[in-house]
matplotlib code that plots the C-alpha trace (Angstrom):
import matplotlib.pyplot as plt

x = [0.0, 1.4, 1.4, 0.3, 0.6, 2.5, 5.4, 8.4, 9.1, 5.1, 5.4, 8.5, 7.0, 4.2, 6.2, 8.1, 4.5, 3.3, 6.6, 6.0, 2.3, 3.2, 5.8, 3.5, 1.1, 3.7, 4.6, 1.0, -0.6, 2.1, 3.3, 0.2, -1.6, -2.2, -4.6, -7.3, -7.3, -8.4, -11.6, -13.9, -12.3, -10.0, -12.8, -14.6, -11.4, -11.1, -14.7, -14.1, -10.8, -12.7, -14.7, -12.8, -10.7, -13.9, -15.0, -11.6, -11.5, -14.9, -13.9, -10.3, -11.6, -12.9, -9.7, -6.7, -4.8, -6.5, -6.2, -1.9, -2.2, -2.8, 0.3, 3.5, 5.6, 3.1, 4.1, 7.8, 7.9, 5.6, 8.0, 11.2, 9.9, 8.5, 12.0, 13.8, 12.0, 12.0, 15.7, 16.4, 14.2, 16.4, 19.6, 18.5, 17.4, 13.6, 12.9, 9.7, 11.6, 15.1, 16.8, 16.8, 13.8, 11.0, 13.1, 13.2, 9.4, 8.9, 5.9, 4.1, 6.1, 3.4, 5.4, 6.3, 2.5, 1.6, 4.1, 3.0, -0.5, 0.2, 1.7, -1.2, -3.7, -2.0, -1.7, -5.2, -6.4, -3.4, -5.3, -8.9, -7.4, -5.8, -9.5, -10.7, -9.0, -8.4, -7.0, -4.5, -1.0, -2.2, -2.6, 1.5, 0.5, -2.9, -1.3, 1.8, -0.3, -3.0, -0.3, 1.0, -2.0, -3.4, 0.3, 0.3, -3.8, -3.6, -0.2, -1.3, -4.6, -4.2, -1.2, -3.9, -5.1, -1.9, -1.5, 1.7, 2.3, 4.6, 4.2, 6.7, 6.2, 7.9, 8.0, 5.6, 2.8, 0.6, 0.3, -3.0, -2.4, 0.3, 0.9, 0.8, 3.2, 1.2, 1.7, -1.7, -3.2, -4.5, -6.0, -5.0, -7.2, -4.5, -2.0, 1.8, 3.7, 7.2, 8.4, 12.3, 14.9, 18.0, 21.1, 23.9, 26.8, 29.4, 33.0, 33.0, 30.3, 28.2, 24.8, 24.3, 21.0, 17.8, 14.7, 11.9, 10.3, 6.5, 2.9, 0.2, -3.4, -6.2, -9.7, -10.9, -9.5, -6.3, -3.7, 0.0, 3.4, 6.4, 9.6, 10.1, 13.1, 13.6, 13.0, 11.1, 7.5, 4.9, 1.4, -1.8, -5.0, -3.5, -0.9, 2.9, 4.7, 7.9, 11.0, 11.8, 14.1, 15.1, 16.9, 20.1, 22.2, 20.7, 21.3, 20.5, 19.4, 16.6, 13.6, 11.4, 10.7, 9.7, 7.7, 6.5, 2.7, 1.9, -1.4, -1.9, -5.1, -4.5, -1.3, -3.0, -4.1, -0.7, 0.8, -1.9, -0.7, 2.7, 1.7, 0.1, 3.1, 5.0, 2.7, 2.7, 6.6, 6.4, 3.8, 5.7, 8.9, 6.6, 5.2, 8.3, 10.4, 11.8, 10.4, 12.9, 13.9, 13.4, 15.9, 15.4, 15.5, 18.4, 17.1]
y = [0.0, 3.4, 6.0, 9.0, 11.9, 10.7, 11.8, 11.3, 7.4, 6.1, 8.2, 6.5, 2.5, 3.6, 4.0, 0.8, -1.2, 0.1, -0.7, -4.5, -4.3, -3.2, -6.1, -8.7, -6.9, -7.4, -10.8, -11.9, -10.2, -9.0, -5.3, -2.4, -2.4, 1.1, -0.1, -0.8, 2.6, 4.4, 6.9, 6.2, 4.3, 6.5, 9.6, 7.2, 6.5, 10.4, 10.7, 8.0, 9.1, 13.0, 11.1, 9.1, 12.6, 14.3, 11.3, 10.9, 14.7, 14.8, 11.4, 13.1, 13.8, 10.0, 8.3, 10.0, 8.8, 10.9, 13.9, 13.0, 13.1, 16.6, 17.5, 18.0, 15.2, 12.9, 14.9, 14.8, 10.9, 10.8, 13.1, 11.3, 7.9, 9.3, 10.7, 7.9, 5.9, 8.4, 8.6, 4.7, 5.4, 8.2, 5.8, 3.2, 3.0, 2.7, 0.5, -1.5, -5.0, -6.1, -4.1, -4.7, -6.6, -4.6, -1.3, -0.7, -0.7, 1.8, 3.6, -0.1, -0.9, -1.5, 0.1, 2.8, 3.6, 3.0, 5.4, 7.9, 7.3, 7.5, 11.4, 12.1, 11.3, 13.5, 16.5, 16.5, 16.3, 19.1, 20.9, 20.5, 21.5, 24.8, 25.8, 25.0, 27.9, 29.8, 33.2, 35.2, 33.4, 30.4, 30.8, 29.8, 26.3, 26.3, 26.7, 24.1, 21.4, 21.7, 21.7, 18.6, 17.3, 18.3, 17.0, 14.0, 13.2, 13.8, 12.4, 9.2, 8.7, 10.4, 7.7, 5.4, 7.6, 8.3, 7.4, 6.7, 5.6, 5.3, 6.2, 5.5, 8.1, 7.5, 10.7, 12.8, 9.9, 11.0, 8.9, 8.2, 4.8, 4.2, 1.8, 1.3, -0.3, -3.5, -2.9, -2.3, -0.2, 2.7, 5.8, 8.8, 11.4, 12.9, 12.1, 13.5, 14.1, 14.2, 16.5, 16.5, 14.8, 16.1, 14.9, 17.3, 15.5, 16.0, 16.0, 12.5, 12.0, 11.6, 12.7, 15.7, 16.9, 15.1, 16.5, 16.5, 19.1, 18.2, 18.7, 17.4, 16.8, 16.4, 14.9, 18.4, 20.2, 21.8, 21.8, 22.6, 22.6, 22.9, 20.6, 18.2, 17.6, 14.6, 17.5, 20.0, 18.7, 19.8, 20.3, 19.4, 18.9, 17.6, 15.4, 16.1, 14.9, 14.0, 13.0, 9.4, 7.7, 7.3, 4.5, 4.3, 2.4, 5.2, 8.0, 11.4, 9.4, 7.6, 7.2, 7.3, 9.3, 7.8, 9.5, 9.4, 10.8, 11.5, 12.5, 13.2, 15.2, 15.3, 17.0, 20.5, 19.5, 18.5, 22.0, 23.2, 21.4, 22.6, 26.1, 26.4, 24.9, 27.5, 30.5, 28.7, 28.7, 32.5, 33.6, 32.4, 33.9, 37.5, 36.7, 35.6, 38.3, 40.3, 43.8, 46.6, 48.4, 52.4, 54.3, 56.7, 59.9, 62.0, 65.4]
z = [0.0, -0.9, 1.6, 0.8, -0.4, -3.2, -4.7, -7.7, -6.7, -7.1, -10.4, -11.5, -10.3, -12.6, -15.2, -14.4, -14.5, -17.7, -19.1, -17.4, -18.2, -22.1, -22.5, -21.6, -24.5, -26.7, -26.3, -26.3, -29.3, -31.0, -31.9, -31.9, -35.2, -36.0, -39.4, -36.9, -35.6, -38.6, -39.3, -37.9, -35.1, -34.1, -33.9, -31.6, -29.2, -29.0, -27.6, -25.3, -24.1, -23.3, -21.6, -19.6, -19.1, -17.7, -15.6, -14.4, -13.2, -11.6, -9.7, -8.7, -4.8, -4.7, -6.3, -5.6, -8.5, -10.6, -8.2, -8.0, -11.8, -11.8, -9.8, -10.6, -10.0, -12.3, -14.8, -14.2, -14.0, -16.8, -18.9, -17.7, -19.0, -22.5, -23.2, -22.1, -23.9, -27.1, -26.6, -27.3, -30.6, -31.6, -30.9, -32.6, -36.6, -37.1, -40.3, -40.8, -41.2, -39.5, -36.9, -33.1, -32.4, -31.0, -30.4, -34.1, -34.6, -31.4, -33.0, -33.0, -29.7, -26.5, -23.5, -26.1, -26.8, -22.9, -21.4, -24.1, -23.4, -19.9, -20.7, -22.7, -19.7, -17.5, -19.8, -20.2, -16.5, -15.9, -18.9, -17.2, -13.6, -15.1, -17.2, -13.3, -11.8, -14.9, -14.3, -16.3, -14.7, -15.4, -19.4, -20.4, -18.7, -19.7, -23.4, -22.7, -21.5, -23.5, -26.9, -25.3, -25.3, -28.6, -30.3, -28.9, -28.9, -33.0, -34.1, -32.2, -33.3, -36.9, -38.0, -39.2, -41.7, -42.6, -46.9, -48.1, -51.5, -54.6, -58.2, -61.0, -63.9, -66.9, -69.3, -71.1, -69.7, -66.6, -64.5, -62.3, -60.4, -57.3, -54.8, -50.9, -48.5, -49.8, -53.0, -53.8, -56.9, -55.5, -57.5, -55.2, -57.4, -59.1, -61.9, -62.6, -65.7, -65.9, -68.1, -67.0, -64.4, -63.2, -61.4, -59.4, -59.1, -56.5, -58.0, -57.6, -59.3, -56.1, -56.6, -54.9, -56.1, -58.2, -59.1, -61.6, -63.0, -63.2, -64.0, -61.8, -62.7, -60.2, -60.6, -59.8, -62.6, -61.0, -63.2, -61.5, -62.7, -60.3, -59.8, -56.9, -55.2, -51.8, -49.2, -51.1, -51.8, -54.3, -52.6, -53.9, -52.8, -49.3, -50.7, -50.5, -53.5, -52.7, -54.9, -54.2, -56.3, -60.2, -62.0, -60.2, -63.5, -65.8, -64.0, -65.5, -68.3, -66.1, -68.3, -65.1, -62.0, -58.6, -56.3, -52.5, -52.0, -48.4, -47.3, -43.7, -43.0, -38.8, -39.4, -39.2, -35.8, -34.7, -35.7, -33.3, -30.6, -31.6, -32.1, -28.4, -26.6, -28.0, -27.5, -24.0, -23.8, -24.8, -22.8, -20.1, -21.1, -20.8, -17.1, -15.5, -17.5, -14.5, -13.9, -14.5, -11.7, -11.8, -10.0, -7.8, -8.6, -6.4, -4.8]

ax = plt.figure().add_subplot(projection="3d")
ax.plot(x, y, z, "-o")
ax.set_aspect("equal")
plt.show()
């Protein structure tokens, strides 16, 4: 039995059981399969986890877990493990087959999700205790937590409706059709042209830059023209055409262009989040900014 009140050590043993409780997930049914969480599932978990955030708040003088999640040293521990966690993922490569078992899938990764979640949860509670006793020092946290909470509330649930897909254009012939990660045909509602591709070359004849300069056609009569490089996209009609690859043994002379469409319409959301946590970090910046001092005047 924990004594109460309770402080940095119960935060960190939770931690330690969803990390134990998330393992045992893994091993029994296998890594978290995001494809079941898409529209409208995951519109559905976001109404039930309000409401479970609601319940939980009204319920925090009954259960004191929920009333120690709104304090600060949940959210310490809670923040601790997520970027302990997040740090092994940054250490180690992330590729969808191969790799460290596990630890290189950390998106799909049960203690990964759990410990997230867990953050999550207590952003939101800190969110609803701060609209409680709103006032005007309270808005930098009221905007922090409730960014954190808004980020990581859409990036989770919106990766199911994530699209990605590839489409090989070969020249002068638009190109409607692609395929996903399971190499399924998959109209997107667009087509590209390629009218040109390009190589830089390094002095030794590394490629330095490719690109293709195209034209895109959408199903609602747009009609763009623009060229595509790897980290500078084309955008239309929510999808961000990316330059993928080429035929590596013809080089400049590759007859086709390959490129990565990427559709994800809870982005938006997520640059919310992002956008309050750093209104929040600014408005806090303002509050706690030290008053000048004025001098006195000498007689």
């Amino acid at each position: 039995m924990w004594v109460k009140p309770w402080k940095l050590a119960e935060g960190f043993l939770i931690g330690g059981g969803l990390l134990a409780v998330g393992l045992a997930l893994q091993l029994s049914m296998g890594p978290v399969r995001w494809s079941l969480f898409a529209t409208p599932v995951n519109w559905m978990m976001l109404a039930l986890l309000l409401g479970a955030l609601v319940l939980m708040f009204l319920l925090r003088k009954r259960v004191y877990a929920f009333e120690w999640m709104m304090h600060g040293q949940a959210a310490v521990a809670s923040l601790a493990w997520a970027l302990g966690i997040t740090l092994v993922m940054g250490l180690l490569p992330q590729t969808r087959q191969g790799g460290v078992p596990w630890l290189s899938q950390m998106l799909s990764f049960w203690p990964f999700v759990l410990i997230w979640t867990w953050m999550m949860v207590i952003s939101g509670l800190a969110t609803f205790n701060h609209l409680l006793r709103f006032k005007l020092s309270e808005i930098p946290f009221l905007l922090n937590h409730l960014g954190v909470f808004v980020a990581i509330v859409t990036a989770t649930l919106g990766s199911a409706d994530v699209q990605k897909l590839q489409m090989t254009v070969s020249y002068e012939n638009p190109e409607w059709r692609a395929l996903s990660d399971d190499d399924a045909v998959v109209e997107p509602g667009l087509a590209i042209e390629l009218h040109q591709f390009t190589i830089d070359y390094y002095e030794d004849m590394t490629p330095k830059r490719f690109a293709s300069d195209i034209s895109v056609y959408t199903e609602d009569g747009k009609n763009l023209r623009g060229t595509v490089e790897v980290n500078k996209p084309l955008n239309v009609n929510g999808w961000k055409i990316y330059q993928y690859g080429y035929d590596n043994t013809m080089g400049s002379k590759s007859p086709y262009s390959v490129f990565m469409l990427v559709k994800d319409p809870w982005l938006p959301a997520v640059y919310t989040g992002i956008f309050l946590m750093l209104a929040g970090a600014l408005c806090l910046m303002l509050f706690m900014a030290p008053k000048p001092v004025k001098k006195e005047e000498k007689v």
